[in-house]
N, C-alpha and C positions, 0 to 999 in steps of 0.2 A: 071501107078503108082498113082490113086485116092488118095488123103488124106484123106479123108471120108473113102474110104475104109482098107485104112492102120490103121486107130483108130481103126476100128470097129473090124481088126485083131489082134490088142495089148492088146484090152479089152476080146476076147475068150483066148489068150495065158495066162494072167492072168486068168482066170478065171481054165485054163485047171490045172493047176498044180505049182508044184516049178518052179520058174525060173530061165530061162536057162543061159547059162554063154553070158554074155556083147560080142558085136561084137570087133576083135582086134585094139584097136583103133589105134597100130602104124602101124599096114596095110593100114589103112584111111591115114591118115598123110603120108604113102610111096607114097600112091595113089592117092592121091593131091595133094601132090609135098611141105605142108606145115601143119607143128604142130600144133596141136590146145590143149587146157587144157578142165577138167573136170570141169563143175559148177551143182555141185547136180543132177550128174547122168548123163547128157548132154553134149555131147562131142562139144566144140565151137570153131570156127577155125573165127581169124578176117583176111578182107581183104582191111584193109586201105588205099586210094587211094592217098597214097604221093608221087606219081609221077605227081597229078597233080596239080597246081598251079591256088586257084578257088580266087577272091574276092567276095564281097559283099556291095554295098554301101564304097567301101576303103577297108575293109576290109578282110587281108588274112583268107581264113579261114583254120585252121589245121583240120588235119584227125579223129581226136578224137572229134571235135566240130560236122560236119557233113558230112563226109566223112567216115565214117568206114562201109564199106560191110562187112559181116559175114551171115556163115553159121553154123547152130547145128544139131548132129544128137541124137536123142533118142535112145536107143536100147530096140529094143521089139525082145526079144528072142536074135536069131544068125543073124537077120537082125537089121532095122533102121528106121527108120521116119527122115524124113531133111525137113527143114525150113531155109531159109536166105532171107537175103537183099542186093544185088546186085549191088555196083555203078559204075554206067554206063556213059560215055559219048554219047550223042546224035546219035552219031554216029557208036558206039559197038552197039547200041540195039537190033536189028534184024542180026546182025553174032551172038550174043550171042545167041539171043531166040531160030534161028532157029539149032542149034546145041544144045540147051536143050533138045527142046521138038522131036529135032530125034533122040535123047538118052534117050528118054521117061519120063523128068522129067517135074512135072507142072511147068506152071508159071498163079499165084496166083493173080498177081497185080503189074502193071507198073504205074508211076508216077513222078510228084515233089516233094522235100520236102523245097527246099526253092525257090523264089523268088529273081529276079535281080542278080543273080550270074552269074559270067565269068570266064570260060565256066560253058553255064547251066549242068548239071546234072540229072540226071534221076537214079530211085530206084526200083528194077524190084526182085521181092519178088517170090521166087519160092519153092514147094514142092515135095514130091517124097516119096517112100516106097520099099524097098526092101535088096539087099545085100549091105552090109554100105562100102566094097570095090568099087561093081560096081556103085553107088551113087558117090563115091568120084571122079572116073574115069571118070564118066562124065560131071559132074562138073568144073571138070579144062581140058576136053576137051571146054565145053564152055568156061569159061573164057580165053581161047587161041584165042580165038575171039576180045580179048580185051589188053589192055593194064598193066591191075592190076600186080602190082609186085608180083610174089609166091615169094623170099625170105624170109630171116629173115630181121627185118629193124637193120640198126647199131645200134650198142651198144654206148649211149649217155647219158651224164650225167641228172636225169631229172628236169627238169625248175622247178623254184619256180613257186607256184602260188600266183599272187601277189594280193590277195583279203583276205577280212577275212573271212574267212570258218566258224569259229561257226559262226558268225553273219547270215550267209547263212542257215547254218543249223539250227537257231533259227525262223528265219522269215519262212522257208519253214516249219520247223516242223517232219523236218528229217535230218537223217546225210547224208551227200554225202563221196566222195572218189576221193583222187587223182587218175589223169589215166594219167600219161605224163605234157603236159600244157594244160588240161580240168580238171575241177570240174564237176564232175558227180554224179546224183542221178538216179537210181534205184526204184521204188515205184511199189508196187505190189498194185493190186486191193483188196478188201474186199473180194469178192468173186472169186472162181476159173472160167477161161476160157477155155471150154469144147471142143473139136471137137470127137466125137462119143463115147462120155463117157468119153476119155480121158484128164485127164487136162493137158491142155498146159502149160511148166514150164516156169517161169521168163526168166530164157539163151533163150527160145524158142520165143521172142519178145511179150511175154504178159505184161509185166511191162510198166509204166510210165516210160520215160526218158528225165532227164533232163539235159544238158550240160551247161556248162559256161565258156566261155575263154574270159581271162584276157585282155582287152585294154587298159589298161593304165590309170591312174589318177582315180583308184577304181570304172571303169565302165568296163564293162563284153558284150560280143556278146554271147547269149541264143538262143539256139534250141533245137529243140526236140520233142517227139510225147506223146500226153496225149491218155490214150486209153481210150475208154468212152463208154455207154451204151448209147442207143438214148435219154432216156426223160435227160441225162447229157451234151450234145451235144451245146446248146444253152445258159444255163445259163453259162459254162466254157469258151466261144466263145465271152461271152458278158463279163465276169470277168478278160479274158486277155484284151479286145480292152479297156477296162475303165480302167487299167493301163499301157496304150501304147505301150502294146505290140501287134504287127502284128499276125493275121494268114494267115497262104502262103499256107494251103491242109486241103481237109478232105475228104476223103478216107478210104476204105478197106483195108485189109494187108493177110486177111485168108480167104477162100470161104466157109466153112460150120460149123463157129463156134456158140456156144451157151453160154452166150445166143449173141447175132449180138454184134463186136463191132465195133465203129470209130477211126479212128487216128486221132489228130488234130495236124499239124505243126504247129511253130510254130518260131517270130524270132524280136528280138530287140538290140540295141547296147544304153546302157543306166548306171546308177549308178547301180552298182554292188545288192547293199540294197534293194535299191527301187525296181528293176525285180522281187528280190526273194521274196520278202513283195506282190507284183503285182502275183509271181507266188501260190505262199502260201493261196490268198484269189481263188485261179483257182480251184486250189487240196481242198479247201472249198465246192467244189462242185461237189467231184467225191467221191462215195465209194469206197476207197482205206484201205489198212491193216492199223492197229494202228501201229505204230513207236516203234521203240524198245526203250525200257529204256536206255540213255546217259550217 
């Protein structure tokens, strides 16, 4: 199951004719054992790891700051394209992997995404091509390797967030979105990210992400992954550390995209203003889409 060669197969189906009907996405969802929503085409299934209880320098971190594994499937024709991000404990990594890849699904790229956490963490990004059932099946055969909750999470009232959001979405220069108790931004590149002519959509982890949760006293713990082109790599690396903000990875996420891109982790506990003021001068140095009109 090539991703390179799965692109190269979605771009002759387009090309052959009308397109075919969508794979059943509640087959997927029987066959994962968990629901996932539609985001422009891209069927997305999260798998937030709140079973596990990580800090950080003190502090806890929630599932939505940097803990959310998720997988998305494209549908090309009556099959799929899957891409996700996997979190793992240290010690799932190889029952996971080897029950992927003997259900013949990639894996793309293993990794950190943050630094000084307990327990560490690890993020294991995998792809695949073919029937969007048997992708789902094997899937949550791997992850029976692991600990990740397949339910629904309870139904709970959701937290304030105790920051001021426009001020956030003034200094960044974009809106964000409540998601539970994170402040999340989304930012898409200027231009599109290809794997065999196919653009990779935003659901499909091509976006910039930004997270923020609330500490207390109008200061914020931020992570997240800036996706970057190499000659942007450097000056964004030196644009976060000049306003104290740590980077903890930089890494690969896809194996044969174009044009190449970087992740840059990334991680501070600071005044809420100031990160996003610190992040806003970061995204000053990435071509990224213009911002919608507010």
């Amino acid at each position: 199951m090539r991703v390179m060669t799965s692109l190269i197969a979605l771009v002759a189906i387009a090309a052959a004719g009308p397109a075919l009907a969508d794979p059943d996405w509640k087959a997927v969802a029987q066959a994962l054992g968990k629901e996932g929503t539609l985001q422009g085409g891209v069927y997305r299934v999260g798998f937030p790891r709140s079973d596990l209880k990580v800090t950080l320098d003190g502090t806890e971190i929630k599932p939505g700051l940097a803990l959310g594994g998720w997988v998305a499937f494209a549908p090309m024709g009556d099959d799929a394209m899957i891409m996700g991000d996997l979190v793992l404990t240290q010690d799932e990594v190889n029952p996971v992997m080897k029950k992927l890849i003997d259900a013949g699904l990639d894996i793309t790229a293993l990794h950190n995404h943050l630094l000084r956490s307990e327990p560490a963490t690890m993020y294991m990004h995998i792809g695949g091509h073919g029937d969007a059932v048997k992708l789902a099946t094997a899937l949550r055969e791997g992850l029976s390797a692991s600990k990740t909750p397949m339910g629904a999470p309870a139904a709970a009232q959701p937290p304030q967030i105790d920051l001021d959001t426009a001020a956030l979405d003034a200094a960044m220069g974009h809106k964000g979105k409540t998601n539970g108790a994170i402040y999340q931004f989304s930012i898409p590149r200027a231009q599109p990210v290809k794997e065999g002519g196919m653009v990779v959509p935003e659901a499909m982890g091509s976006a910039i992400a930004i997270n923020f949760q609330p500490t207390g006293g109008g200061k914020a713990a931020i992570t997240g992954d800036f996706v970057l082109a190499a000659d942007e790599v450097n000056p964004t690396l030196r644009a976060l550390r000049a306003n104290g903000i740590q980077v903890t990875a930089l890494h690969s996420h896809m194996l044969e995209e174009e044009p190449r891109m970087f992740f840059m982790h990334f991680w501070a506990n600071d005044d809420a203003q100031k990160l996003a003021k610190g992040l806003g001068e970061a995204l000053g140095r990435v071509k990224v889409a213009k911002a919608a009109a507010q």
